[in-house]
C-alpha positions as YAML, in Angstrom:
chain: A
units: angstrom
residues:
- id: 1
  name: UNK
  ca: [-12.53, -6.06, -11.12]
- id: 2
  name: UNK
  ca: [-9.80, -5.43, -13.09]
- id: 3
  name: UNK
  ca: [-7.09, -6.19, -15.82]
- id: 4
  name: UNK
  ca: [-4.09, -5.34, -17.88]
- id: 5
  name: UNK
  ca: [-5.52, -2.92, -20.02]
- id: 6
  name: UNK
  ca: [-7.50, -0.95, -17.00]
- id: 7
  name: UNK
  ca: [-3.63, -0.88, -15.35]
- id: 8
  name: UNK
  ca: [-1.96, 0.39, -18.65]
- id: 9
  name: UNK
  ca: [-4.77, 3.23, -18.86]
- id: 10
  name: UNK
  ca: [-4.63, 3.81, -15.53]
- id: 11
  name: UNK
  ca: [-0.65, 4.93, -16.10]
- id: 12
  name: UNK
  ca: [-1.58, 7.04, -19.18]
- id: 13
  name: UNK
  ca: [-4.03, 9.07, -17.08]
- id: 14
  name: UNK
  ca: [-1.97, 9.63, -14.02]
- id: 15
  name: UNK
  ca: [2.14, 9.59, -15.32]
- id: 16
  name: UNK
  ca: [2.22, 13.37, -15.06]
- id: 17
  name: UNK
  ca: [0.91, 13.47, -11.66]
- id: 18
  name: UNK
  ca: [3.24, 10.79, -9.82]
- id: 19
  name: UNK
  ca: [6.38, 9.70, -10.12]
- id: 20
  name: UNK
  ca: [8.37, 7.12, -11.20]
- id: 21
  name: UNK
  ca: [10.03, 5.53, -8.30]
- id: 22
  name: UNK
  ca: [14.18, 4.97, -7.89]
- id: 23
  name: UNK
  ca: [15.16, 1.18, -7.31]
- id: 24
  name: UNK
  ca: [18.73, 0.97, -5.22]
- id: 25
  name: UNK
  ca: [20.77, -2.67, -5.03]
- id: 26
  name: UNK
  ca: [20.90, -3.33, -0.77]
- id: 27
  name: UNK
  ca: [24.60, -3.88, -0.71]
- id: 28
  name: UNK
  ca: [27.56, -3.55, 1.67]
- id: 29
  name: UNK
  ca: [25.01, -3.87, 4.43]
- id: 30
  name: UNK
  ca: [26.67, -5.05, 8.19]
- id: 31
  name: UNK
  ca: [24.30, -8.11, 7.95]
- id: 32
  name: UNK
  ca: [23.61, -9.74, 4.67]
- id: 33
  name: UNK
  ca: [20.51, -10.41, 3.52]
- id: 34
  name: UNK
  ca: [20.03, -14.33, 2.50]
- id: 35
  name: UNK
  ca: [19.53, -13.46, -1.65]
- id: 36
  name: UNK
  ca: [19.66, -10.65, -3.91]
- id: 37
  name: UNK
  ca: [17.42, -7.95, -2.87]
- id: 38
  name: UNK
  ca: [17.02, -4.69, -5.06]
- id: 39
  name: UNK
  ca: [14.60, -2.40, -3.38]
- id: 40
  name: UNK
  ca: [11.78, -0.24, -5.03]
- id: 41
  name: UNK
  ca: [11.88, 3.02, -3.22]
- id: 42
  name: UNK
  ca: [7.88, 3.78, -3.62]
- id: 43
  name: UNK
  ca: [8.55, 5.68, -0.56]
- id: 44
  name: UNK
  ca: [9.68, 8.01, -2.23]
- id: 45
  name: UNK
  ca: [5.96, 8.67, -4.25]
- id: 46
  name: UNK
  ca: [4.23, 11.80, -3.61]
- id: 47
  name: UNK
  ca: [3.03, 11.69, -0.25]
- id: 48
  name: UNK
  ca: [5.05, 9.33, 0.78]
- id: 49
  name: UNK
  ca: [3.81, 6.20, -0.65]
- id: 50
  name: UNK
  ca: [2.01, 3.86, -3.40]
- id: 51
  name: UNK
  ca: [-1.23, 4.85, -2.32]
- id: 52
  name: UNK
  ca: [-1.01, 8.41, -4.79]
- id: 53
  name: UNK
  ca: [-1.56, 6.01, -7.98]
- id: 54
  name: UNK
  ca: [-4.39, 5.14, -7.05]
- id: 55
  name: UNK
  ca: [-5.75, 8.52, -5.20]
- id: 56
  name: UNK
  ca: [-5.03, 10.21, -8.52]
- id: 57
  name: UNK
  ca: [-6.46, 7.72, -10.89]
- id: 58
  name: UNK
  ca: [-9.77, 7.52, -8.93]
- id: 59
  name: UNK
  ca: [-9.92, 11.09, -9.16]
- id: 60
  name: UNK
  ca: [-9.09, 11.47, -12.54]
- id: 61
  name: UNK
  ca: [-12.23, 9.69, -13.86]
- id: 62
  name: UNK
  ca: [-14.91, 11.77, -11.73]
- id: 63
  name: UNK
  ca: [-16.45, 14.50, -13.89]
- id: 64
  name: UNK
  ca: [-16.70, 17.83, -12.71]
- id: 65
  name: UNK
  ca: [-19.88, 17.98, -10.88]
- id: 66
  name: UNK
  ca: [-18.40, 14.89, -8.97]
- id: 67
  name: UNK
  ca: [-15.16, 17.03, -7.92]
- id: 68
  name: UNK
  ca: [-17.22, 20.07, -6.79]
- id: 69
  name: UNK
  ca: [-18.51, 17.97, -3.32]
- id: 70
  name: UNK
  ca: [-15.22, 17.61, -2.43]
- id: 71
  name: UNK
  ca: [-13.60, 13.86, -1.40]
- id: 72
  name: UNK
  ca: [-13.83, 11.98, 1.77]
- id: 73
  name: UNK
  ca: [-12.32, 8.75, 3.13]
- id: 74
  name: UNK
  ca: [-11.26, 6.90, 6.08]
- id: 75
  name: UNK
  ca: [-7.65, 5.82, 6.03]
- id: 76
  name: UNK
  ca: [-5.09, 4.19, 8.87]
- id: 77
  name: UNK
  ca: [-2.74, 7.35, 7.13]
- id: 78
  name: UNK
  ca: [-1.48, 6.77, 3.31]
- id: 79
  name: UNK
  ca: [-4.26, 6.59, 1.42]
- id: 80
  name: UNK
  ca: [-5.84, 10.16, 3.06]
- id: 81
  name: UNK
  ca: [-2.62, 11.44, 2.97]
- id: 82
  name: UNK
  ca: [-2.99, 10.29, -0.84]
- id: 83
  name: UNK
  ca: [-6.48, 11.69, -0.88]
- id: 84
  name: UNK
  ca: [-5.47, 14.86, 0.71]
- id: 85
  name: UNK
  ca: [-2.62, 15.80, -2.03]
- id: 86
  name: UNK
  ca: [-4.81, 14.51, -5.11]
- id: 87
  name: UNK
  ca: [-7.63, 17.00, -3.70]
- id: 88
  name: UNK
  ca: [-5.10, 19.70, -3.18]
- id: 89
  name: UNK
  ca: [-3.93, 19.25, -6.95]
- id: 90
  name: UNK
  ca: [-7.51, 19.10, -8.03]
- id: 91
  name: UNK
  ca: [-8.71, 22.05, -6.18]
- id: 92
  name: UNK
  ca: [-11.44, 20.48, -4.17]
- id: 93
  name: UNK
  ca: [-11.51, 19.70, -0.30]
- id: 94
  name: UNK
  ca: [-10.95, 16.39, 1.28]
- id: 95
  name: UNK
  ca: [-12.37, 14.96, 4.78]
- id: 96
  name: UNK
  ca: [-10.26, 12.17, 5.92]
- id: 97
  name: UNK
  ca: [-11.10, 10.39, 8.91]
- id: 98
  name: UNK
  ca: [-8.78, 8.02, 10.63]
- id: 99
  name: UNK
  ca: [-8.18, 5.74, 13.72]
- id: 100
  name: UNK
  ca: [-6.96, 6.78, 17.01]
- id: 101
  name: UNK
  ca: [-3.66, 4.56, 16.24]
- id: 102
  name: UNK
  ca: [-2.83, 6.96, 13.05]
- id: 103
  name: UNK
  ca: [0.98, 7.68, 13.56]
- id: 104
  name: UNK
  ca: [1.64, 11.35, 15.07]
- id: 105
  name: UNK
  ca: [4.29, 12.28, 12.37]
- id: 106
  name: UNK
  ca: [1.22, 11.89, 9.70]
- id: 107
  name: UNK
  ca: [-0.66, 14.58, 11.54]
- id: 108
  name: UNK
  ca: [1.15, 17.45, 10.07]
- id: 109
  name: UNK
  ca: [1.17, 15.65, 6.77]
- id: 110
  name: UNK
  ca: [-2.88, 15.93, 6.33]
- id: 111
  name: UNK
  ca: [-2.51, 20.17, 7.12]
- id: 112
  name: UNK
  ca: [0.48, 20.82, 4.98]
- id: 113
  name: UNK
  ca: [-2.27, 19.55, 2.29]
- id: 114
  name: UNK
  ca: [-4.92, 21.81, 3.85]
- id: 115
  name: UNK
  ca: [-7.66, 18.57, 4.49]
- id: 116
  name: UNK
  ca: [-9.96, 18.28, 7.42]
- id: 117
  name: UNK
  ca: [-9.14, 15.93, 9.16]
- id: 118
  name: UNK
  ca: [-11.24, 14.01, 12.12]
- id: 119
  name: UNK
  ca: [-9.34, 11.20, 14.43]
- id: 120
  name: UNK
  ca: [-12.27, 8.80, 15.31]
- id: 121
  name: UNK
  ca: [-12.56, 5.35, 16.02]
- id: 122
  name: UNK
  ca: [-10.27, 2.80, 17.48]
- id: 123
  name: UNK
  ca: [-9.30, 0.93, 13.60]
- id: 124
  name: UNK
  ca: [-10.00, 1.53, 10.25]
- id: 125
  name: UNK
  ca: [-13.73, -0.07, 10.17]
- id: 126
  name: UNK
  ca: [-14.50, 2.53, 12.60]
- id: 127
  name: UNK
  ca: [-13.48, 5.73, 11.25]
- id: 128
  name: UNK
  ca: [-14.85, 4.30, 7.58]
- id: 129
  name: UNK
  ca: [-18.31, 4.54, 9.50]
- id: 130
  name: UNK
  ca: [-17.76, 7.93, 9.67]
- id: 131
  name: UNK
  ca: [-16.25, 8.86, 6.65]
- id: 132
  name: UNK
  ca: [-19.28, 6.48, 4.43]
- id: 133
  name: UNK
  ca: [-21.72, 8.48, 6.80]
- id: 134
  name: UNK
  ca: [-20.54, 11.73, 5.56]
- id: 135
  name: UNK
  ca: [-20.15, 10.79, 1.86]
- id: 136
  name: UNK
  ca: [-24.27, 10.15, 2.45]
- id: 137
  name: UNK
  ca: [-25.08, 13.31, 3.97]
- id: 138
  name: UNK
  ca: [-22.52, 15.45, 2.15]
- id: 139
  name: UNK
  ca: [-22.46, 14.23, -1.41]
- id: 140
  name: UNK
  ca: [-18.94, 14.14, -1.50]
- id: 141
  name: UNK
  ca: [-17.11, 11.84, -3.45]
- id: 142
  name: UNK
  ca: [-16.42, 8.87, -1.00]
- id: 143
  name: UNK
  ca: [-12.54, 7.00, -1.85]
- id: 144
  name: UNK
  ca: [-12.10, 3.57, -0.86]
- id: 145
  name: UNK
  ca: [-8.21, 2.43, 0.24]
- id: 146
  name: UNK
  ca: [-8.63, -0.83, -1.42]
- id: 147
  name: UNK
  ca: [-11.86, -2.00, -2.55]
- id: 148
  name: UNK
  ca: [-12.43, 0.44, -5.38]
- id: 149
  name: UNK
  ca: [-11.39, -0.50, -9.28]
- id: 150
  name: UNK
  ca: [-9.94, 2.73, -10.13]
- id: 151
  name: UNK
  ca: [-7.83, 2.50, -6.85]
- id: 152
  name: UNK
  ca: [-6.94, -0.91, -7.52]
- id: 153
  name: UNK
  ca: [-5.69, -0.21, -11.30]
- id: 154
  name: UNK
  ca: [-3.49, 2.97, -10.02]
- id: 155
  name: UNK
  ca: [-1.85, 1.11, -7.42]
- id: 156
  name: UNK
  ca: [-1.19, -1.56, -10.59]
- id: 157
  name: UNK
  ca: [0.76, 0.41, -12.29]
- id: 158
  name: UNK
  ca: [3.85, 0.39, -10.11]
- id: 159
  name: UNK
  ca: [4.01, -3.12, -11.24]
- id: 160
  name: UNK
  ca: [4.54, -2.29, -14.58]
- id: 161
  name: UNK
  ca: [7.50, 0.34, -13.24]
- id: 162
  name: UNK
  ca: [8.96, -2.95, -11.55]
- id: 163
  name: UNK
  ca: [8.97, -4.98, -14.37]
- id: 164
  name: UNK
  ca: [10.80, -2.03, -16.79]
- id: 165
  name: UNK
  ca: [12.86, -1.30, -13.89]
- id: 166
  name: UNK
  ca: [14.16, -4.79, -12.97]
- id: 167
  name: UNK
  ca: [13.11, -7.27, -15.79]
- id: 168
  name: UNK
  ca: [15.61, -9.61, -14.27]
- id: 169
  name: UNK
  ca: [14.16, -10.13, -10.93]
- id: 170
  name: UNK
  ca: [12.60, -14.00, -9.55]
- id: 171
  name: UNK
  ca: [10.23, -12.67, -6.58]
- id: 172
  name: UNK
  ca: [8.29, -9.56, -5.60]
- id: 173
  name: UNK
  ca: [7.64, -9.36, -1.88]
- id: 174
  name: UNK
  ca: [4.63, -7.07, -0.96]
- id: 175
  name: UNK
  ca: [3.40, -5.29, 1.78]
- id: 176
  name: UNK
  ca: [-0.52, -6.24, 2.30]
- id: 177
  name: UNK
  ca: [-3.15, -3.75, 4.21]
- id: 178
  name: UNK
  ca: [-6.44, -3.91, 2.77]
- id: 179
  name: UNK
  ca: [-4.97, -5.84, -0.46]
- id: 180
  name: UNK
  ca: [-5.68, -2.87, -2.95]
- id: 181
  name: UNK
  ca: [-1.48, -2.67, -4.03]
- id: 182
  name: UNK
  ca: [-0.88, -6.61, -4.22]
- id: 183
  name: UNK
  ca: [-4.14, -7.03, -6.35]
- id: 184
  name: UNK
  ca: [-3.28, -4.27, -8.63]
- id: 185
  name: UNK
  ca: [0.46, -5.18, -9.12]
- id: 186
  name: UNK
  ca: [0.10, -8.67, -8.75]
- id: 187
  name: UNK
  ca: [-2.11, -8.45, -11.29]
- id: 188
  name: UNK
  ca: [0.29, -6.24, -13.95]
- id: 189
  name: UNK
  ca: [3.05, -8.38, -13.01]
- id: 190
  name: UNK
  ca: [1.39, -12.22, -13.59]
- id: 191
  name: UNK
  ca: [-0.21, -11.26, -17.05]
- id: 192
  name: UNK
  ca: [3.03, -9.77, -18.49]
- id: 193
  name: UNK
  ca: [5.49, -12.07, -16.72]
- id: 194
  name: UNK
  ca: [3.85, -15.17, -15.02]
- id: 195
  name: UNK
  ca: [7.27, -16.80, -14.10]
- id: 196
  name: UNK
  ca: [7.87, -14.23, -11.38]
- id: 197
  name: UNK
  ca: [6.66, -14.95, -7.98]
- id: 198
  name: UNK
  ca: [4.41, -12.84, -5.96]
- id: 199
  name: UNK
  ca: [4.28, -12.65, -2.16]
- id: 200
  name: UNK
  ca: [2.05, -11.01, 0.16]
- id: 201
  name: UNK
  ca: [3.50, -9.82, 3.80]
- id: 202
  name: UNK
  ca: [0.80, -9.12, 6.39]
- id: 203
  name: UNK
  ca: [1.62, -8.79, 10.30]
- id: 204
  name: UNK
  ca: [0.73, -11.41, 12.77]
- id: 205
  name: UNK
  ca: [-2.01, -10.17, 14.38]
- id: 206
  name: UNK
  ca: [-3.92, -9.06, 11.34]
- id: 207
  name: UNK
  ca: [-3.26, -12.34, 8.75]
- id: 208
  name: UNK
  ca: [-6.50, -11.22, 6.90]
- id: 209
  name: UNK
  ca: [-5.35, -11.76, 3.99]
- id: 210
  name: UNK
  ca: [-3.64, -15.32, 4.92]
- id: 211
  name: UNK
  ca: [-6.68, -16.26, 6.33]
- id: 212
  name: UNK
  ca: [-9.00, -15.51, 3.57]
- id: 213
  name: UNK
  ca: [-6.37, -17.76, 1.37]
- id: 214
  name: UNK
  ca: [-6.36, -20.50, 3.55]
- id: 215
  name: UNK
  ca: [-10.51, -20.69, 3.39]
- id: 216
  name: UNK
  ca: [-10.70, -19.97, 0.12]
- id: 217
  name: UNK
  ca: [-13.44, -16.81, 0.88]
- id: 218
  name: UNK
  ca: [-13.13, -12.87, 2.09]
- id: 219
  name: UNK
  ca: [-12.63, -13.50, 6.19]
- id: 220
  name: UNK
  ca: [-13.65, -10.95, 8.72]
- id: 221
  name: UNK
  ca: [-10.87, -10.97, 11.57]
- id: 222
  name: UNK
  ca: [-12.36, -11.02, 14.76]
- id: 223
  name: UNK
  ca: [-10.18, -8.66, 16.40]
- id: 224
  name: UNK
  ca: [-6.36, -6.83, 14.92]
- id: 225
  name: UNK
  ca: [-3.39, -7.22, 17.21]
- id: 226
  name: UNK
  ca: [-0.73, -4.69, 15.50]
- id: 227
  name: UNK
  ca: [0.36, -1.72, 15.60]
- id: 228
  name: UNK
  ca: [0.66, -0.81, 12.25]
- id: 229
  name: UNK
  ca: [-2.82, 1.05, 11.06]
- id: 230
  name: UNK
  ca: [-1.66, 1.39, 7.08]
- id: 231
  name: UNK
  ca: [-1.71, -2.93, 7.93]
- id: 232
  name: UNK
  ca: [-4.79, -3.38, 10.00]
- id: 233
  name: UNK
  ca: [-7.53, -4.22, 8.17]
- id: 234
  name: UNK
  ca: [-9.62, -6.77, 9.03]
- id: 235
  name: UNK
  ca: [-11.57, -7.87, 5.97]
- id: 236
  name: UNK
  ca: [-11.38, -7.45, 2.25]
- id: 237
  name: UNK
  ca: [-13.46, -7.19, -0.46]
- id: 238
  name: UNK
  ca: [-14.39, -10.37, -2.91]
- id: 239
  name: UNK
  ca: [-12.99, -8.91, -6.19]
- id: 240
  name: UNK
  ca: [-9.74, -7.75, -4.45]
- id: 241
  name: UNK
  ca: [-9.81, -11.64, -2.59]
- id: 242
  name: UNK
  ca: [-10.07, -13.03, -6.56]
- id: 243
  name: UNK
  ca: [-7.10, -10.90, -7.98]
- id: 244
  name: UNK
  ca: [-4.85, -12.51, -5.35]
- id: 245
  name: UNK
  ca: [-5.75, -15.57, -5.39]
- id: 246
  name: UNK
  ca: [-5.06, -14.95, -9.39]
- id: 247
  name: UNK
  ca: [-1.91, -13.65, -8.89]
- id: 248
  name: UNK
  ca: [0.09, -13.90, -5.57]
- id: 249
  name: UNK
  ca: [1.82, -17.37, -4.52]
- id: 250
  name: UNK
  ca: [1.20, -16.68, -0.66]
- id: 251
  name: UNK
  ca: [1.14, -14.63, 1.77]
- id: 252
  name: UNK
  ca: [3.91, -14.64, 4.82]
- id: 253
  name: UNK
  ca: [3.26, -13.42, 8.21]
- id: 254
  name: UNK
  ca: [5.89, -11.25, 9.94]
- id: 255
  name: UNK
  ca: [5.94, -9.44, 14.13]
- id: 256
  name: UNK
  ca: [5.56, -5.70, 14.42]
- id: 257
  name: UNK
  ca: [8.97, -5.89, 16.08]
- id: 258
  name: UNK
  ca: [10.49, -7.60, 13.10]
- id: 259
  name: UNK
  ca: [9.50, -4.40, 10.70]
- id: 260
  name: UNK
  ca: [10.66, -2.08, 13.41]
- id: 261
  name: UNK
  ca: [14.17, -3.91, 13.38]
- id: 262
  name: UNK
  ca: [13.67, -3.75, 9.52]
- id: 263
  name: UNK
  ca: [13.36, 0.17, 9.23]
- id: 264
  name: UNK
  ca: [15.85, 0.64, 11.82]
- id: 265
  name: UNK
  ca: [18.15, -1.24, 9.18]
- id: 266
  name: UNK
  ca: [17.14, 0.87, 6.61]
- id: 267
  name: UNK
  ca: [17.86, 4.16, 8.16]
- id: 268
  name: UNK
  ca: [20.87, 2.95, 9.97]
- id: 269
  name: UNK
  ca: [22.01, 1.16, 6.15]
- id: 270
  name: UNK
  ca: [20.88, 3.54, 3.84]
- id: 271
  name: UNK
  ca: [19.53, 6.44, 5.71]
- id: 272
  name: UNK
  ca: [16.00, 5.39, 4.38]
- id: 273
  name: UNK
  ca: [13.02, 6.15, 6.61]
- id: 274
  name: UNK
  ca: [10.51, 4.14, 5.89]
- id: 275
  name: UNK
  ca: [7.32, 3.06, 8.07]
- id: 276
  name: UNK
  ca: [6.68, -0.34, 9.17]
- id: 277
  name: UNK
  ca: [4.17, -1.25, 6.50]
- id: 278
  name: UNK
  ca: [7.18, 0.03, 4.18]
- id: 279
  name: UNK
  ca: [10.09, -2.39, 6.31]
- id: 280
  name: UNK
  ca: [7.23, -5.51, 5.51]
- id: 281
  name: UNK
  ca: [9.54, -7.05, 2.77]
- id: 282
  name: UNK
  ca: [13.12, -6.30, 4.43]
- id: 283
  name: UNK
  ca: [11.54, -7.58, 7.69]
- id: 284
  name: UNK
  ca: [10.12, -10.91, 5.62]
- id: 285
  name: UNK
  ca: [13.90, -11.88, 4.43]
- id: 286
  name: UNK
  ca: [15.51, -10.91, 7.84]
- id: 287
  name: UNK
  ca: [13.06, -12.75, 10.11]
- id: 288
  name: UNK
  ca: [13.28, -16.13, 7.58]
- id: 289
  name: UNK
  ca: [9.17, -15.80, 7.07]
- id: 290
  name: UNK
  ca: [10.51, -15.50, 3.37]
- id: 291
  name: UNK
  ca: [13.06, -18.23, 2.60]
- id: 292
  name: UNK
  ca: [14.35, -17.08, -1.22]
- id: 293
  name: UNK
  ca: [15.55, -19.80, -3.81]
- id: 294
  name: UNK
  ca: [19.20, -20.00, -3.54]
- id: 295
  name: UNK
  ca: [20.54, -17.54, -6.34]
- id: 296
  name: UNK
  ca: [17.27, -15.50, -6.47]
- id: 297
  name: UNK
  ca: [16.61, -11.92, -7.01]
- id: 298
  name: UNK
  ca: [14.38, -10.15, -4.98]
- id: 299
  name: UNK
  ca: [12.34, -7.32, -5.33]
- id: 300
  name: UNK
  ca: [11.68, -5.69, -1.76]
- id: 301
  name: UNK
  ca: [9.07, -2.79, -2.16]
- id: 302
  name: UNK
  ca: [9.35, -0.40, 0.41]
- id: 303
  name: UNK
  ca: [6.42, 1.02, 0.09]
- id: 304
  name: UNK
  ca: [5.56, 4.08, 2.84]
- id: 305
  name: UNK
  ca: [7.52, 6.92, 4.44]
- id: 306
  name: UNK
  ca: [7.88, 7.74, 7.97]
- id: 307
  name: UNK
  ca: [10.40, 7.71, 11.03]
- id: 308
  name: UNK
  ca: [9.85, 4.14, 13.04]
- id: 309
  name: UNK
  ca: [13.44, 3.41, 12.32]
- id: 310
  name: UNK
  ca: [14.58, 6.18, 13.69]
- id: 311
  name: UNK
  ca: [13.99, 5.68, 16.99]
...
C-alpha cells in the first residue's frame, strides 16, 4: 500500500498546509502515571486532529479536473472535518455525510468550513453508503478515512514528527478507528527505528482491529458497542490489516468510560480538551490495559479535539 518513501513525499507535498504538532512532558499531575509519558499534541492540527495529513495529501495529488466535482466522504467527524478545511483551502465544495452518533460540538465545525453536510445512518458503514452513492452520481472526488494510500501516507508523516521530536522515546501508544493513522505511522516509525514499540488502542466494543490480529485476516464486527464514532468502525481494509501487522506489536482494548476519565484528566491537568478517541493512550496507561517496561518512555498521542472532558 505503502512505504517510507510515499510517507517522506507525502510531508514534502503537504508541510505548508499543516502543522507541526507541540509535544508537552505530563508532569506534576495529582495521579502519576506508571512511566514516562510525553504527549504529542496532534490535537492541536488544523481541524482539530491527525486526520488533515492525510485530507491534504489526498487532495494534493488530484489534478484539476478532479478538484472541479468537488469532494465527498462519510466520516464519524475528523476526517470530514479534515475534508471540509482541505476543500475550503482548495476552493472546491465538500459533501460529508456522517452517523447519527457524530458529536454535537462538530456540527458547527463542518459550517465554519462552509461543507454540506447530511447526518444519515446509525454508524459509519451507513452514512459511507451514502456518501459512495453520491461520489457515483455526482462525479465528485470520493475520500476514504482509512483505506486510501494517499490518506494512509499523510497520516504517516506525523510519525516522522515523533521520531525528530522525541528520538528518545521506547513506545508509541495509538489511537485506532479505521486503522488509516497506526498503518501510516507505524509504518514511518518501524522502518526508521524498529526498536520502538508500537501499540494500537481500540475501545471494547469495537476491537476490530484486535480481532482481525488475533485471526490473522480483515474481520467484519458484527455489531459496535461505543460511543465514540471517530473509533467505530467495524472492518478494515486488507492493505491497511498488512501495514499493522508489519508494524504494530498489539493492540489494547480500553472502556468508553476509561477515555472519558482520561480527557477529564487532561483538561482538569493541563487544560487540554481532547475527545475520547484523543484520551485512547492516557486512558490505556491509567486503566493498566498498557503495562509500560519499568523505566520506559512513552509517547501518548492525543490525537483529536473536542470537549468530553469537560463535562
Amino acid at each position: 500500500m505503502i512505504d517510507i518513501e510515499d510517507i517522506k513525499a507525502a510531508r514534502s507535498r503537504i508541510h505548508d498546509a499543516v502543522r507541526h504538532t507541540p509535544i508537552l512532558e505530563v508532569r506534576q499531575w495529582r495521579d502519576a502515571l506508571p512511566c514516562k509519558v510525553t504527549m504529542k499534541l496532534e490535537l492541536q492540527q488544523v481541524t482539530g486532529s491527525f486526520k488533515a495529513r492525510g485530507a491534504m495529501n489526498r487532495v494534493r495529488t488530484l489534478s484539476p479536473a478532479q478538484l472541479a466535482h468537488g469532494l465527498v466522504t462519510a466520516s464519524g467527524g475528523n476526517h470530514g472535518l479534515a475534508i471540509a478545511r482541505t476543500g475550503y483551502v482548495a476552493g472546491v465544495p465538500t459533501k460529508i455525510f456522517l452517523p447519527t452518533n457524530v458529536a454535537p460540538d462538530k456540527i458547527p465545525k463542518f459550517k465554519g468550513w462552509s461543507a454540506d453536510i447530511e447526518i444519515i445512518g446509525h454508524n459509519f458503514d451507513e452514512a459511507n453508503h451514502h456518501a459512495l452513492a453520491y461520489a457515483a452520481q455526482t462525479g465528485a472526488t470520493y475520500v476514504h478515512p482509512f483505506a486510501d494510500a494517499d490518506v494512509v501516507a499523510g497520516q504517516g508523516t506525523l510519525g516522522l514528527e515523533i521520531l525528530e521530536d522525541m528520538p528518545e522515546i521506547d513506545v508509541v501508544l495509538v489511537a485506532i478507528g479505521g486503522g488509516g493513522l497506526a498503518a501510516g505511522l507505524g509504518t514511518a516509525i518501524k522502518t526508521l527505528r524498529p526498536d520502538i514499540r508500537v501499540i494500537g488502542i481500540e475501545p471494547v466494543g469495537a476491537p476490530t482491529l484486535h480481532a482481525a490480529m488475533a485471526a490473522g485476516h480483515v474481520v467484519t464486527l458484527d455489531k459496535i458497542d461505543t460511543c465514540v464514532p471517530t473509533m467505530a468502525a467495524r472492518t478494515t481494509h486488507p492493505a491497511v490489516l498488512t501495514l499493522i501487522q508489519n508494524s504494530l506489536e498489539s493492540v489494547v482494548l480500553v472502556t468508553d468510560e476509561a477515555m472519558r476519565k482520561a480527557a477529564q484528566s487532561l483538561w482538569f491537568e493541563n487544560g487540554i480538551a481532547a475527545d475520547l478517541s484523543g484520551a485512547a493512550a492516557i486512558a490505556a496507561l491509567q486503566s493498566g490495559a498498557f503495562r509500560p517496561d519499568p523505566g520506559s518512555h512513552v509517547c501518548a498521542i492525543v490525537c483529536g479535539a473536542g470537549n468530553d472532558g469537560q463535562s
